[in-house]
N, C-alpha and C positions, 0 to 999 in steps of 0.2 A: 559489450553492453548487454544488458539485460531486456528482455521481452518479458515476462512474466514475475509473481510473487517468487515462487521456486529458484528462479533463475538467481534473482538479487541474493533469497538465503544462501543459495552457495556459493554467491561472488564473496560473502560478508565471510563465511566460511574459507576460503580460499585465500582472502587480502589479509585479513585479521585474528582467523580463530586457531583454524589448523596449520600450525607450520609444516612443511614438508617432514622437516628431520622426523616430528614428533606425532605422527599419527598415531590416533589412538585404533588400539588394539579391536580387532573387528574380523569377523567372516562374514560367513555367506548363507542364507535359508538353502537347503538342498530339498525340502519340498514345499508347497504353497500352505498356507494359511490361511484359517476362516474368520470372522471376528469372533467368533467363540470358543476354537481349538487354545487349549490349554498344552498342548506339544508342541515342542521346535524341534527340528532336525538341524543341525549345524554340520557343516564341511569342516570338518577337525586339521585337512592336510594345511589350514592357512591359520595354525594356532602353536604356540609352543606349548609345551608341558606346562609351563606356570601359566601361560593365557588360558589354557582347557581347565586348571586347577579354578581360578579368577572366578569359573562362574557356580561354584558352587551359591548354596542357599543363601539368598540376602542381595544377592548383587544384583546391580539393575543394568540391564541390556535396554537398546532399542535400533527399532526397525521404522524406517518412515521417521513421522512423528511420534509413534507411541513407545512409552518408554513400558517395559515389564521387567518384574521381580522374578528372580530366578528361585523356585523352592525345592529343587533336585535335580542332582546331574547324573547322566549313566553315559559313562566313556565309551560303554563295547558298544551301545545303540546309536551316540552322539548324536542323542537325546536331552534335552532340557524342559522340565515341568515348570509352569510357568504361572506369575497371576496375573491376568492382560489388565489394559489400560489403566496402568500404577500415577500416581500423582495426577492426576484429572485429567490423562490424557484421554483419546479417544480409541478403545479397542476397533481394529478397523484389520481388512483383508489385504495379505501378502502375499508377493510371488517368488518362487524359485528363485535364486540368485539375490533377491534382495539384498542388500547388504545388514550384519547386524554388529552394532556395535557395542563395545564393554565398558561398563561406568563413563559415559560420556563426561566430559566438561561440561559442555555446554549443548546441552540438547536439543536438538531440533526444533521442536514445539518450543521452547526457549526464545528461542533465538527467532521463528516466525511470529511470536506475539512481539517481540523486539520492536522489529521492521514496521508491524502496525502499530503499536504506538506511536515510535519514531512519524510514519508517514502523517498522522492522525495530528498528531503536537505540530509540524511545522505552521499550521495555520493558527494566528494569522502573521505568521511572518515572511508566510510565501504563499502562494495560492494557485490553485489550478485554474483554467481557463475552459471558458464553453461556449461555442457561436453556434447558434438557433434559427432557424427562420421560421416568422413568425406573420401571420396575416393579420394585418390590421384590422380592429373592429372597432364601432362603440362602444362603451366603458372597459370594462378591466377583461384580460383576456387569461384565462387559468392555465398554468405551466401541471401539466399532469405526466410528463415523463418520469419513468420508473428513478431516476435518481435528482430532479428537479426542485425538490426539497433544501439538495444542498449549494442552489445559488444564494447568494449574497446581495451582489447589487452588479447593476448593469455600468460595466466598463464604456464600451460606445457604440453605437447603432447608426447604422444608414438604412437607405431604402432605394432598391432598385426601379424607376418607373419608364413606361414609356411617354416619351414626348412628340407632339405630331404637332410641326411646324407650321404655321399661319400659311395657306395655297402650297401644301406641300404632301405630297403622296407618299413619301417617304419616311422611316422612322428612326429613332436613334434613342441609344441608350443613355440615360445619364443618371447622376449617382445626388442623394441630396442627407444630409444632416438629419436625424430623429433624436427629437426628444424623451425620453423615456422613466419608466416611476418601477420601481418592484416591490409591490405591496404583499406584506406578511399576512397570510390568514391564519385563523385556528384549525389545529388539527384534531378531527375530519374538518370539516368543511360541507357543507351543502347550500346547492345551487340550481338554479333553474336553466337547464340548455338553452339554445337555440329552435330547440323541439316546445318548448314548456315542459319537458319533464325534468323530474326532479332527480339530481345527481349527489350522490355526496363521494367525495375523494378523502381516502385516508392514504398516509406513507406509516406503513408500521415495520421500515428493515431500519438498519442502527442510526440513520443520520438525523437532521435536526428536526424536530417534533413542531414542523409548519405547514405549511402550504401555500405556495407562491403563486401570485397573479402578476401579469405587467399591465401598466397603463402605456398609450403612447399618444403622444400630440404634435400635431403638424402636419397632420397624414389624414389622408383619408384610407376610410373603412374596403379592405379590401385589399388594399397595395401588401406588400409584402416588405418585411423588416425584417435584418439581418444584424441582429444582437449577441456580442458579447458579453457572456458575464463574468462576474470573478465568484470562485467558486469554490466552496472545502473539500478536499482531500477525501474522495471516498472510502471509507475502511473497510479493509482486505478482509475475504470471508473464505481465501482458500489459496493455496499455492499457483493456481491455474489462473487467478485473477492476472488480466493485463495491465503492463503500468500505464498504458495510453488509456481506459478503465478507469484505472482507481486516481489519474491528471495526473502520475508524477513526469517529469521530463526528463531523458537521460540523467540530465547534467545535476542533479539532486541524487541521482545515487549516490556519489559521494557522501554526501550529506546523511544520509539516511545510515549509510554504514559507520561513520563515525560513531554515530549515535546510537547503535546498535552495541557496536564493543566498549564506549563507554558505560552504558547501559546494562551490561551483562559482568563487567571486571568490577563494577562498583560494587565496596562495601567485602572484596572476598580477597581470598589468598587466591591468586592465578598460577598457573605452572608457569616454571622460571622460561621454561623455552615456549610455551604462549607470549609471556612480556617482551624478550627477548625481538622474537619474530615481527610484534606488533610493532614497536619500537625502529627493526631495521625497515619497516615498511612506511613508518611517517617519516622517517630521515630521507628515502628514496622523496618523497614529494614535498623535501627543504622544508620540512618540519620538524626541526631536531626534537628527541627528549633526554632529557638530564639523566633520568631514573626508572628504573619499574615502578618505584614508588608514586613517581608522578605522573604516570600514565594515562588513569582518568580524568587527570585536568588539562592534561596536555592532548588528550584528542578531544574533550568537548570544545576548547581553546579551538583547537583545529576546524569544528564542526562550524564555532561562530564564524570562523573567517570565510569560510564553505557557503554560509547563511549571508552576510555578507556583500556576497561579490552577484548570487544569485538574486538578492533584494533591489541592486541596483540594477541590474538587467532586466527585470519586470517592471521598474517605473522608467526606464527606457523604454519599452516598448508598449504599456498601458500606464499612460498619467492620470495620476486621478481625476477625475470628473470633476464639475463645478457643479454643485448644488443648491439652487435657488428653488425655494419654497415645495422641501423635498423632491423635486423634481431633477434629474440628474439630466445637464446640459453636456454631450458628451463630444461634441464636435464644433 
């Protein structure tokens, strides 16, 4: 399973893109790189005579995610003059051993804007989850967490209080139903604290251009309320992002990879041992396919059934609320 953005690109890489037989042709930096060195040094011992020929002028290598144009080769230096960050990737610094690869198929930076798409589009057919706690006040209480923007609506709420028995010294826990409201504001927003000074809250990274407040009723001001929301899919701003981070849950990588190599095979001629590979890897998970030709209909097919099984699992586990007079009744 995957922990991070990176990790998933190269499960999707691994299940889907690269077949073993069929690696694409690639070495190794043998010295580091700055994002502005316009030299590569390449290990020639892991190249044949036609793959060292490959990179004369015009051919595109990459290293990480950035892809570069190769505009001169010198064999005796195994040396490559280069133009960095080719097709809007981002010129960025390399190390020793990097790996670099020759006319990818499907290129890294590729195949990571893939995954965030993919992750970004499942909502709202699946959604992430986020439990808060929250102190109750009167009127509306402003959700200012750096990613709070991208709740939705409140799944269910309790409240934890103590209760102190009629001649009794003793205390006991017990757990009671909250009502609760999640009111959209304008973004920014300005408001008067608790101080009387004056605050304004802006969200200005990719997600939804609001600003969330909850209300809660049934409670008194102080107690503390333990709120679940349901939530959009935060979009990945780096391979280092974690999936616990951006909500996805194991059990959506799947998902997320189908969509990825449908997503990347659409509309092209694929190599026959790319289709091939893809193809023996949905028949392993009794998904047969007819064709290379049907390929992208037969893993987005895939994808739905994927979509599916995990939609019923989350109204399993959060039913929707009842809502009377905007007011979400969630227990």
């Amino acid at each position: 399973m995957s922990s991070n953005i990176g990790d998933l690109v190269d499960r999707t890489y691994r299940e889907y893109l690269e077949p073993m037989d069929d690696v694409v042709s690639y070495t190794t930096l043998e010295t580091g790189i700055s994002a502005t060195d316009t030299t590569v040094v390449f290990n020639n011992n892991l190249l044949s005579v036609e793959e060292e020929d490959a990179l004369n002028a015009g051919t595109i290598i990459e290293i990480d995610r950035e892809l570069l144009v190769c505009t001169d080769l010198n064999t005796t230096t195994n040396t490559i003059t280069v133009t960095r960050g080719a097709r809007g990737t981002t010129a960025a610094i390399h190390d020793a051993g990097d790996i670099i690869k020759i006319a990818p198929p499907f290129p890294r930076q590729n195949v990571f804007d893939a995954v965030c798409d993919q992750i970004k589009n499942m909502y709202p057919t699946l959604f992430a989850t986020e439990t808060k706690s929250i102190t109750a006040k009167t009127g509306y209480i402003i959700l200012d967490g750096a990613n709070d923007n991208y709740l939705i609506t409140p799944l269910k709420a309790i409240s934890q209080y103590t209760d102190w028995s009629a001649g009794s010294d003793e205390t006991g826990i017990g757990y009671t139903g909250v009502s609760c409201e999640l009111i959209d504001l304008p973004n920014p927003f300005t408001y008067t604290d608790a101080t009387g000074t004056s605050q304004t809250l802006t969200y200005s990274n990719n997600g939804p251009n609001k600003v969330n407040a909850l209300q809660v009723y049934g409670i008194s001001a102080g107690q503390e309320v333990y709120v679940t929301f349901k939530k959009k899919f935060i979009q990945p701003t780096a391979e280092t992002d974690e999936l616990t981070t951006v909500g996805l849950e194991t059990e959506y990588e799947p998902i997320v990879m189908a969509g990825v190599a449908a997503q990347l095979v659409s509309g092209r001629d694929i190599p026959t041992a790319t289709a091939d590979y893809i193809t023996d890897q949905m028949n392993v998970q009794n998904f047969p396919v007819d064709s290379a030709t049907r390929l992208r209909n037969s893993l987005l097919q895939y994808q739905r059934v994927l979509l599916q099984q995990a939609r019923k699992d989350l109204r399993a586990r959060y039913p929707e609320p009842v809502t009377i007079n905007s007011i979400n009744y969630t227990n």
